[in-house]
C-alpha positions in Angstrom: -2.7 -8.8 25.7 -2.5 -5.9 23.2 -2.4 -2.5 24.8 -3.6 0.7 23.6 -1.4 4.0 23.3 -1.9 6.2 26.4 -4.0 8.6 24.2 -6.0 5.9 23.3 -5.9 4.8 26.6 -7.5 8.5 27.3 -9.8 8.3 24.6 -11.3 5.2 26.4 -11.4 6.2 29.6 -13.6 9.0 28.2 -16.2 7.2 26.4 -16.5 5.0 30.1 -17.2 8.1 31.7 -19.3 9.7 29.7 -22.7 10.1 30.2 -23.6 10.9 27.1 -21.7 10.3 23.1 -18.2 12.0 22.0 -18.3 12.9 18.5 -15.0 13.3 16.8 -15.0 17.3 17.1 -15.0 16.9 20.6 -12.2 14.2 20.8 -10.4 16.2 18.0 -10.6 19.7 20.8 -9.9 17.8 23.9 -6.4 15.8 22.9 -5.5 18.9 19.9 -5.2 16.4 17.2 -6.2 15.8 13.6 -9.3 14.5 12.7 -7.5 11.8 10.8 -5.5 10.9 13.8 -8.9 10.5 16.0 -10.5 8.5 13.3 -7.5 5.7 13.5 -7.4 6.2 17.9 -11.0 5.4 17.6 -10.1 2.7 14.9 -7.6 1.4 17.2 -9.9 1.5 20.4 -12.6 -0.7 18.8 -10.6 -3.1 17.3 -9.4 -3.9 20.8 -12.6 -3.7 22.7 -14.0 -6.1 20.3 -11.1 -8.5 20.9 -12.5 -8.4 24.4 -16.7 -8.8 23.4 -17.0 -5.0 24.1 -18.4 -2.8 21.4 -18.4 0.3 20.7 -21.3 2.0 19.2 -22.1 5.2 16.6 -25.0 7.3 17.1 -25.4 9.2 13.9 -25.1 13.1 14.4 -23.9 12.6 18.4 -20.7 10.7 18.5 -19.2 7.2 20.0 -20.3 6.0 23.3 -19.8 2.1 25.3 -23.3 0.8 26.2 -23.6 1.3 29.8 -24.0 -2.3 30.8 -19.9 -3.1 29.2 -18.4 -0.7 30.7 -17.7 -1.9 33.6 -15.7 -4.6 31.5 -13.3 -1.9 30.4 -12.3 -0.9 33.7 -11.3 -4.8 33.8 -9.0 -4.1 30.7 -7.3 -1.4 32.3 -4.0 -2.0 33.9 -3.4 -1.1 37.1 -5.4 -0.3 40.0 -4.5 3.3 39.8 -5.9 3.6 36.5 -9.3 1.3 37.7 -9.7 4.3 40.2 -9.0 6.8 37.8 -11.4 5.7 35.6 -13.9 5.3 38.9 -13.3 8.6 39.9 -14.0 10.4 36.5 -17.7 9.6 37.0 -19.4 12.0 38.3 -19.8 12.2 42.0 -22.5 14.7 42.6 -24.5 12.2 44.3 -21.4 10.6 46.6 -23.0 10.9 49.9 -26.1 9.6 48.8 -23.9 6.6 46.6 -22.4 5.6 50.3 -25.9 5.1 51.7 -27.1 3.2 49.2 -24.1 0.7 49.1 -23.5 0.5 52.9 -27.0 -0.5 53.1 -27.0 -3.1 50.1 -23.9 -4.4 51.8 -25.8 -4.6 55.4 -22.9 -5.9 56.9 -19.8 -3.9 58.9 -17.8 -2.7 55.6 -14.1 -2.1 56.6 -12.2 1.3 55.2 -10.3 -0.2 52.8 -13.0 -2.2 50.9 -15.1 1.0 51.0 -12.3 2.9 49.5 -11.6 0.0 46.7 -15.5 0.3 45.9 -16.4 3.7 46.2 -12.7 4.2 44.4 -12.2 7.7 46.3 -9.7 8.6 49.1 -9.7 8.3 52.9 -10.6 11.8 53.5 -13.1 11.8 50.7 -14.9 9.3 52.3 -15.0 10.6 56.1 -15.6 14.3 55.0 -18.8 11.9 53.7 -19.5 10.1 56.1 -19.3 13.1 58.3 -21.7 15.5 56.4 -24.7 12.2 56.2 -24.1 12.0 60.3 -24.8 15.8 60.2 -27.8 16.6 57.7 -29.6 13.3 58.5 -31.6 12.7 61.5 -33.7 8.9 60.4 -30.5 7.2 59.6 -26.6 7.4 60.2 -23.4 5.5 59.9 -21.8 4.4 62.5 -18.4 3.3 62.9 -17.0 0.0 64.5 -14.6 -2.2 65.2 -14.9 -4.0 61.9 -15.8 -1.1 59.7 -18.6 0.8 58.9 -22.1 -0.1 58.6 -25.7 1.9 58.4 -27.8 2.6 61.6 -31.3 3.3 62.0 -34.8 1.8 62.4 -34.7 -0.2 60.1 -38.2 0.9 58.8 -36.7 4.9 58.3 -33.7 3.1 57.1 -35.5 1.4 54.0 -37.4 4.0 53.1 -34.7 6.6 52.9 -32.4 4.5 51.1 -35.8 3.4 48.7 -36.4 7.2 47.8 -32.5 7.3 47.2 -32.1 4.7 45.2 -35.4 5.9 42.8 -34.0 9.4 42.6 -31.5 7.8 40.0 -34.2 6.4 38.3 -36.3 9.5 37.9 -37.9 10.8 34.4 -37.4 6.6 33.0 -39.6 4.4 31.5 -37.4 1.4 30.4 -35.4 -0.8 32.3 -32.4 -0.1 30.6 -32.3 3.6 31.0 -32.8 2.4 35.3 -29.3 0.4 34.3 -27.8 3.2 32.8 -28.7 6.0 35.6 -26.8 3.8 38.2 -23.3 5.3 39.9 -20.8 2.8 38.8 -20.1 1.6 42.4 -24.1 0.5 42.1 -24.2 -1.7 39.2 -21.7 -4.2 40.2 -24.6 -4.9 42.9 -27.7 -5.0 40.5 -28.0 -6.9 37.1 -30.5 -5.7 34.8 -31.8 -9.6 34.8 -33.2 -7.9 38.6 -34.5 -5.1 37.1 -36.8 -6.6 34.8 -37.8 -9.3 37.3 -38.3 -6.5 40.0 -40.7 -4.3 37.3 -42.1 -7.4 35.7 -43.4 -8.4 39.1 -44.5 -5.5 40.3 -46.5 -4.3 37.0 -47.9 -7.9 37.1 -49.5 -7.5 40.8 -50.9 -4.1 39.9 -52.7 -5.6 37.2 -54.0 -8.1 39.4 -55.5 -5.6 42.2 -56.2 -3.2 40.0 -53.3 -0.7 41.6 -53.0 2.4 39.6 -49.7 4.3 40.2 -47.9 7.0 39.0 -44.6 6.9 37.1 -42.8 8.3 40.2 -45.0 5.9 42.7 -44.3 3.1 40.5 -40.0 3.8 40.5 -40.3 3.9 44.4 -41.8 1.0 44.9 -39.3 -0.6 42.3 -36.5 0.8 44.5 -38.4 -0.4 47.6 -38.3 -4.1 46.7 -34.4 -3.8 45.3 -33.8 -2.8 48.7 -35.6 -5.6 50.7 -33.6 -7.9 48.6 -30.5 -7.5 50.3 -31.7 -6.4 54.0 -34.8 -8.7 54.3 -33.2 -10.5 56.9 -32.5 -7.3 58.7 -35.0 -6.9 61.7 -34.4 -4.9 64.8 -37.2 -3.4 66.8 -39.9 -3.9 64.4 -42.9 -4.6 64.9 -44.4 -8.7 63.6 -48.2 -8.0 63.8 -49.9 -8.4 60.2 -53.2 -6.7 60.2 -56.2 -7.8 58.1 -56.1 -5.1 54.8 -56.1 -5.9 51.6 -52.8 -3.6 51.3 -51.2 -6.9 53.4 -52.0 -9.3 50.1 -50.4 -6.6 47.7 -48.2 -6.8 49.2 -47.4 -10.4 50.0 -47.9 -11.0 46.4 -45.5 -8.4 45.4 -42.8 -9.6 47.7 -43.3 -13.4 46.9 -42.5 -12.8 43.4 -39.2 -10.5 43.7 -38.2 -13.0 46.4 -38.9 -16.4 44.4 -40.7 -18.1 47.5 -44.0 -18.3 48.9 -42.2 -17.6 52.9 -42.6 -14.1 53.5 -41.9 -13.0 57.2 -44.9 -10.9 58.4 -42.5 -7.7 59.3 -41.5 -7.8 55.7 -44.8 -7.4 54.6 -45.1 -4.3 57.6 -42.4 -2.9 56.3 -43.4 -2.6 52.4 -47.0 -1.7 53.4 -46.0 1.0 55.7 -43.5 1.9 52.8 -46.6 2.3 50.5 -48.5 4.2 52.6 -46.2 6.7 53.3 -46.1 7.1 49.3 -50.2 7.3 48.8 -50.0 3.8 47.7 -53.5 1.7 48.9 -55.5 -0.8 46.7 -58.1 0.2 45.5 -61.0 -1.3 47.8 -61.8 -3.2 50.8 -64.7 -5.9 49.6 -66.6 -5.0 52.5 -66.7 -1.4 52.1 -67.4 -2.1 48.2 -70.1 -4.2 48.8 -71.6 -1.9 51.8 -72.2 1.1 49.0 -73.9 -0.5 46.7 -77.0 1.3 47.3 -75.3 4.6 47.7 -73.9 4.0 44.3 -77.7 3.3 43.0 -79.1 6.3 44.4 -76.6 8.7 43.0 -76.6 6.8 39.4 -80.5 7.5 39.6 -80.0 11.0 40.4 -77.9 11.3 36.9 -79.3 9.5 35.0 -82.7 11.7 35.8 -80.6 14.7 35.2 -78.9 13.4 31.8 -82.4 13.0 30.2 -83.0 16.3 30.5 -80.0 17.1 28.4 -80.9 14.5 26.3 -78.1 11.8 27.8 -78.5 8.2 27.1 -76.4 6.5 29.8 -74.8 3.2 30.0 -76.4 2.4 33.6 -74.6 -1.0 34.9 -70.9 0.7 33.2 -71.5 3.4 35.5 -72.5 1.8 38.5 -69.3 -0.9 37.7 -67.1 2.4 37.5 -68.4 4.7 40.4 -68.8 1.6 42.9 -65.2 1.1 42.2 -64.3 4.8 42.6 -66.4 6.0 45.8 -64.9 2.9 47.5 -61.7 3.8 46.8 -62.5 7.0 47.9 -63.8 5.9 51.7 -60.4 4.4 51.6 -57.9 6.8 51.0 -60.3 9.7 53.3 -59.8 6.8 56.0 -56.2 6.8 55.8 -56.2 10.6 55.4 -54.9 10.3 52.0 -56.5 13.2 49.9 -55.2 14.5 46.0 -56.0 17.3 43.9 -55.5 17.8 40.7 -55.8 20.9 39.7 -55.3 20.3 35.8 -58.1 17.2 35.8 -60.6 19.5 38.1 -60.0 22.9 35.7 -60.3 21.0 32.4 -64.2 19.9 33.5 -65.3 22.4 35.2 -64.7 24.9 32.0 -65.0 22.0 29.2 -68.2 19.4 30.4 -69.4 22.4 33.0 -73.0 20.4 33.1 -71.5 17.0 33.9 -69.5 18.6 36.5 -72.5 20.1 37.9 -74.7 17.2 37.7 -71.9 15.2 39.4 -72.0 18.1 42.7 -75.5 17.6 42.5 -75.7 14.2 42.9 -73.8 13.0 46.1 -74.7 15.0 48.3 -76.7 12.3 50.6 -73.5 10.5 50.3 -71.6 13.5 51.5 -73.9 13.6 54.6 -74.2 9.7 55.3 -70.5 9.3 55.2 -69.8 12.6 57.4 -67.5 13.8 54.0 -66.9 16.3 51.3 -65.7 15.9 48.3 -63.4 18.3 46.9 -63.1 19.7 43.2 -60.9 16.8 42.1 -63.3 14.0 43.0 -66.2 15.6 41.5 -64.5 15.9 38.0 -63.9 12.3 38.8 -67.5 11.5 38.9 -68.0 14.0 36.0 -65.3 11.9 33.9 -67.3 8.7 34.8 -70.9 9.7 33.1 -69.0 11.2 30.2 -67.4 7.8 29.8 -70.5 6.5 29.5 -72.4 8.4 27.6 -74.1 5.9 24.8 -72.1 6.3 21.2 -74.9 4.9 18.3 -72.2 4.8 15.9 -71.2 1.5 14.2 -67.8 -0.1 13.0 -66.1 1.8 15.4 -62.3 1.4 15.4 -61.3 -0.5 19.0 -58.7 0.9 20.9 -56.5 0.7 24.2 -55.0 3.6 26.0 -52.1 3.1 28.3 -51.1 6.1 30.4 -47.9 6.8 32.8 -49.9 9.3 34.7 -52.2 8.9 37.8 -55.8 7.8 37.4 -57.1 11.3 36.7 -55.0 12.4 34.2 -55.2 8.7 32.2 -59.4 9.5 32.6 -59.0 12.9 31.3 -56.8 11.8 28.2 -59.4 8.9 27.7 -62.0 11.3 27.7 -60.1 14.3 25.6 -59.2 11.4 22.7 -62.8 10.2 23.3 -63.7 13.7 22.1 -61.9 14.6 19.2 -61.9 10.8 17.6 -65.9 9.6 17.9 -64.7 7.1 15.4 -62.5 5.1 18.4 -64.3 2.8 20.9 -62.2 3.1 23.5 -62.4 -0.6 25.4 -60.0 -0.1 28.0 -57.3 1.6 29.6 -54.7 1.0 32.3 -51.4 1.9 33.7 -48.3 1.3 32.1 -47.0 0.1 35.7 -50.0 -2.3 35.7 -49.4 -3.7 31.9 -48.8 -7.2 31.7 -51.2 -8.4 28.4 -54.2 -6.7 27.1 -56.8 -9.3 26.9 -59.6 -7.3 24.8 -59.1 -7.7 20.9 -58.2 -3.9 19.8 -56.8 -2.6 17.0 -54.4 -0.6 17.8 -53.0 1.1 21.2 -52.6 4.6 22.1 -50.0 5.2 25.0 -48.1 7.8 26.6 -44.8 5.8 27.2 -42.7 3.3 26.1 -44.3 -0.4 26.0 -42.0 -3.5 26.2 -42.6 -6.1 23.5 -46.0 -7.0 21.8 -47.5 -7.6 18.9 -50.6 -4.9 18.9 -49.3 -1.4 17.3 -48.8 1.4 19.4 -49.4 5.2 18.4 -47.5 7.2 21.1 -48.2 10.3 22.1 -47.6 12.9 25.0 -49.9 13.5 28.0 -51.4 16.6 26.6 -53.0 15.4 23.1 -51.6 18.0 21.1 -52.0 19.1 17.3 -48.9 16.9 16.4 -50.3 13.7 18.7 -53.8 14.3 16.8 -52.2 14.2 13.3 -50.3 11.6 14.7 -53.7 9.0 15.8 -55.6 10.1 12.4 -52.0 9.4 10.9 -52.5 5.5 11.8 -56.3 5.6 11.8 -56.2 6.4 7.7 -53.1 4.6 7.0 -52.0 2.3 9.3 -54.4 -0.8 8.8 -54.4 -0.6 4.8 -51.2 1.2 3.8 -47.7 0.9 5.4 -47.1 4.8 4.3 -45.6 5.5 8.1 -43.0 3.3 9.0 -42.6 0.8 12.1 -39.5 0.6 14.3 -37.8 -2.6 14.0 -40.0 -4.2 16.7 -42.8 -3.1 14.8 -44.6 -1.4 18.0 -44.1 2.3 17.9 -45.8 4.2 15.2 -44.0 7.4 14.5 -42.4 7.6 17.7 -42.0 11.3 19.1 -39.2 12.8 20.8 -40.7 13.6 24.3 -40.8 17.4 25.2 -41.4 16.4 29.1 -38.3 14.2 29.4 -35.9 16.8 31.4 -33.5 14.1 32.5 -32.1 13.8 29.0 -31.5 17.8 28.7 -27.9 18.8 29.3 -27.7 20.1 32.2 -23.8 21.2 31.9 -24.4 24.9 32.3 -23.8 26.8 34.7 -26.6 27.2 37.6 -26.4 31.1 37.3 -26.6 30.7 33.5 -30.1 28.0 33.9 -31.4 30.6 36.4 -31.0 33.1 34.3 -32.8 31.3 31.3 -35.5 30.3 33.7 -36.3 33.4 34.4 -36.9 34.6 30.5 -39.4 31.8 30.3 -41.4 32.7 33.4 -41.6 36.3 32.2 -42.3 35.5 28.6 -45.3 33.4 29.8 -46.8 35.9 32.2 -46.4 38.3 29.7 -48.1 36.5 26.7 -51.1 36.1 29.1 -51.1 39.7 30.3 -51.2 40.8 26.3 -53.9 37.9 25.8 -55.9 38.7 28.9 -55.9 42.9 27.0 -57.2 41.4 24.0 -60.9 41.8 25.6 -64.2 40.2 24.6 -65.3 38.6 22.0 -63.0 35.9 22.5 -64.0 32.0 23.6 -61.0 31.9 26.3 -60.7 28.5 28.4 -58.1 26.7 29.6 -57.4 24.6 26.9 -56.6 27.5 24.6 -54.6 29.4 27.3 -52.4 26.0 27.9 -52.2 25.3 24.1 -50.3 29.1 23.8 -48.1 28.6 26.6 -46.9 25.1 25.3 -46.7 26.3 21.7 -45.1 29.1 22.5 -42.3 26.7 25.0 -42.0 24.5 22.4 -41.5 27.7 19.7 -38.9 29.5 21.8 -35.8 27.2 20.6 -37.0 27.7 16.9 -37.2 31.6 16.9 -33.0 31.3 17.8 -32.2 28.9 15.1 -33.0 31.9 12.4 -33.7 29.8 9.3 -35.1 31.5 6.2 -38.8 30.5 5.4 -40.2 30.3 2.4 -43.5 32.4 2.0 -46.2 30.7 2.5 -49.7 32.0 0.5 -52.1 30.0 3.0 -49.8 32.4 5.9 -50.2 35.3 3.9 -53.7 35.2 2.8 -54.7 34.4 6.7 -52.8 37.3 8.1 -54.0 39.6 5.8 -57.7 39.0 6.8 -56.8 38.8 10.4 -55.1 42.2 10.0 -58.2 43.7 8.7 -60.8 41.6 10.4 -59.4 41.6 13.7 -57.6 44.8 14.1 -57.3 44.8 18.0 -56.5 41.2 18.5 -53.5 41.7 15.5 -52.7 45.0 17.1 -51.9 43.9 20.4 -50.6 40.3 19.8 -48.3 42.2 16.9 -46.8 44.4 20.0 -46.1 41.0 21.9 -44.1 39.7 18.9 -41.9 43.2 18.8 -41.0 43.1 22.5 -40.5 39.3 22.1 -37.7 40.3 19.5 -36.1 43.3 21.4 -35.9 41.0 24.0 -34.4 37.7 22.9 -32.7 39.5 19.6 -34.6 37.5 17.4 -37.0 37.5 14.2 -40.3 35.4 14.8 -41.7 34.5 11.3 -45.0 35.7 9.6 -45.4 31.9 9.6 -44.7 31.1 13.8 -46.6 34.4 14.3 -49.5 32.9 12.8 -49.7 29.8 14.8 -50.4 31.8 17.8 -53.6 33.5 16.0 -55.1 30.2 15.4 -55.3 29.6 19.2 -56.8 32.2 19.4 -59.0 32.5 16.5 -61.7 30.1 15.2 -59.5 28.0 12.9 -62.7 27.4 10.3 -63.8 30.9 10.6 -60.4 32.8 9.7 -60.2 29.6 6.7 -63.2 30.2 4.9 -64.1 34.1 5.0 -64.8 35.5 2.5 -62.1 38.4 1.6 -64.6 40.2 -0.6 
């Protein structure tokens, strides 16, 4: 077989370890070489990885890198088995203790030294100064060594789940099955396929569909990593308890388990095992059928209660919707107080109680027979729940509404409260559903078109996505498709013709670069915190006569996150007259607002050595100010 030069050789080795594309700069720096000889290495490089089915990819503006799931053919190509460690041992090993838990316990078997070493590609004492630290800072779970290796002890029960929360560390911050692939130490994908992957998600988002399971992205990645797991050790039982008892929680899970397992025989300490698993995560279904059925009238008294106090407002209600959606709720409510499972959400709870004040108060109003018959108390978060619910429901008269879906990567609460918020600021959308993206298998209502927070595998209905928050740029962006996107093709499709005008994320953190120095993060950390607390100590001077709520105080924080990298980039703007004309009638309309917000820029600029523009300045005034009201005044 052809070989490559040993700087080629070098080259390679670097895009396998990589975790992220090598432009030819970078290549150029590191091996102090011409551009034109990188550019015939690279030449070189490809020619022979695709003699071998291997390809090597461009990203435009980033550089060269080897899809994740091929390179572990290159370390195939290389050589000897020196250079297969080598290569091994360039990944990064951050995570090695944790990497020798997880494939000791995939193993489940005694693992002799040497096959260890070969795996893990790292030396003898690498791996007992390991071994030695996991014996030391772990208390659930240990290794214990034998007379034919090594191999993981523990009940197995604590054993699972530490190895579960492990494993979906890796996997933190993704959304598609191929980024899980990607995230994986090298030792760990020769033991998964991305074929498992997909079967393992598939299944699960299938079964949550089915009970109506609503999890968070986090919950959701747990669970994945829980049923990865059982694969391997699911005939590994010692001193576990057999007895199944009669929840619902018990069919979730049987029907979860029978899919990623391809049989209908599941052993009833496997299906203790997962459901204690899911507890200990805040994962229940949503209802027992006897408790559902037992509130019934419970759930009628409290809808006649608001629907009494709605007509005073002037409220027409969709009765039976409601009754459908708090039934549903309160139920799953008893639930989780039974198991002691309670959540707060302090964003959901502060959003209604400052924006739909009444429907918040109408919902405290309302339960509190419940309260007392069911010996309970609901906390803030439940009751913006309930306020969420009769907004929902609220009668729209209009007609030839545009249908659509939303699909959220959030929990319940926050999915409700984006429903709602979109609800708000588009009365031209009937919203007809929404769900979990780890609950999506098909949308059965006709809609046309689907707003969602995350990535969505392949189907045919367009999808507008958009971040959590609903901000300016995610409203532009749904008004975007609502004008153009069923009669003009002005906004182009990606090639699977599903996202519309996909964003770039600001709330994905795994991707950031984290190869700074801790001090250095720290350090830029703590500029952020203290530019934040001291925006809202100049906005919090401004005094009355501002309309202050938490939406507005949110919206200046993330604008003014989101602003930050911009100030440093320093470009020249053009002057903009609709900038000028607005900051000359804030200057002399609102003298103490511009006075003090002005200050804020200065010591923004002393501080960071930067210039904010006329035009970023301005942007923060109309949070502030009534956008219509600084727009049309009259200058005369």
């Amino acid at each position: 077989m052809e070989k490559l030069k040993q700087r080629q050789l070098d080259i390679l080795k670097l895009f396998v370890t990589s975790g992220k594309p090598i432009n030819t700069q970078e290549l150029c720096e590191k091996f102090d070489k011409s551009e034109r000889t990188i550019h015939y290495d690279v030449i070189e490089i490809k020619n022979f990885l695709q003699k071998n089915n291997i390809e090597l990819k461009m990203k435009s503006k980033q550089g060269y890198y080897i899809p994740a799931s091929e390179k572990i053919l290159c370390v195939n190509l290389v050589n000897t088995t020196d250079d297969k460690k080598h290569i091994a041992s360039l990944y990064q090993r951050k995570k090695l203790s944790e990497e020798i838990l997880i494939y000791l316990s995939l193993k489940n078997r005694a693992i002799s030294i040497e096959e260890c070493l070969q795996d893990l590609a790292i030396s003898q004492s690498t791996f007992i100064r390991a071994v030695n630290k996991i014996n030391e800072s772990r208390k659930a779970i240990n290794i214990i060594k034998c007379k034919s290796g090594y191999i993981l002890g523990g009940e197995e029960k604590e054993l699972r789940y530490e190895i579960a929360m492990l494993l979906s560390s890796y996997f933190e911050g993704k959304t598609i099955i191929n980024e899980w692939f990607d995230e994986l130490p090298y030792v760990l994908r020769n033991m998964f396929t991305i074929d498992q992957l997909i079967d393992v998600s598939e299944s699960i988002k299938e079964v949550n569909g089915k009970y109506n399971v609503w999890i968070s992205n986090k919950n959701f990645l747990n669970i994945s990593s829980y049923c990865l797991i059982q694969t391997f050790r699911k005939h590994a039982h010692k001193c576990v308890k057999d007895e199944v008892e009669d929840l619902e929680e018990f069919n979730y899970a049987y029907d979860i388990l029978r899919k990623v397992n391809h049989t209908d025989t599941i052993e009833a300490i496997e299906l203790s095992l997962l459901v204690d698993y899911m507890f200990r995560n805040g994962v229940i279904t949503p209802t027992e059928k006897t408790l559902f059925y037992s509130i019934e009238n419970d759930v009628n008294n409290i809808v006649d209660k608001i629907e009494s106090k709605c007509k005073g407002l002037g409220l027409v209600l969709s009765i039976n919707e409601l009754k459908k959606d708090l039934q549903l709720h309160l139920s799953h409510y008893l639930k989780l107080e039974k198991y002691n499972l309670k959540f707060e959400d302090v964003y959901v709870t502060e959003e209604i109680k400052v924006k739909y004040k009444n429907l918040f108060e109408i919902a405290s109003q309302s339960v509190n027979e419940f309260e007392n018959k069911f010996n309970t108390e609901m906390n803030d978060t439940e009751l913006s729940y309930i306020a969420i619910y009769i907004y929902k429901n609220i009668l729209n008269t209009k007609n030839d509404l545009t249908r659509v879906y939303i699909v959220c990567a959030t929990g319940k609460g926050l999915s409700n409260l984006l429903t709602t918020r979109i609800k708000n600021v588009f009365p031209q959308l009937e919203i007809v559903g929404q769900t979990s993206a780890f609950g999506l298998s098909t949308i059965s209502e006709k809609v046309d078109f689907i707003i969602s927070t995350v990535d969505l595998p392949e189907i045919t209905t367009p999808v507008v996505k958009i971040s959590v928050i609903l901000a300016d740029d995610d409203i532009q962006r749904i008004q975007g498709f609502i004008n153009f996107g069923k009669t003009e093709n002005k906004y182009s499709f990606q090639d699977n013709k599903l996202f519309y005008n996909k964003k770039y994320d600001p709330f994905n953190l795994v991707d950031i670069n984290m190869e700074s120095e801790k001090a250095e993060l720290a350090s830029i950390s703590g500029v952020i915190a203290k530019l934040t607390l001291t925006l809202l100590e100049y906005v919090s001077m401004i005094g009355e006569g501002l309309s202050l709520n938490s939406d507005i105080l949110l919206g200046l924080v993330i604008h003014m996150n989101m602003a930050i990298p911009r100030w440093f980039e320093e470009k020249e703007t053009e002057i903009d007259e609709e900038v000028e004309k607005g900051y000359e009638l804030i200057m002399n309309h609102y003298s103490e607002i511009y006075r003090k917000m002005e200050k804020f820029f200065e010591l923004v600029e002393k501080s960071l050595l930067v210039t904010i523009s006329r035009k970023e300045r301005y942007a923060f005034y109309m949070y502030l100010l009534n956008r219509e009201e600084i727009e049309n005044e009259d200058f005369n």
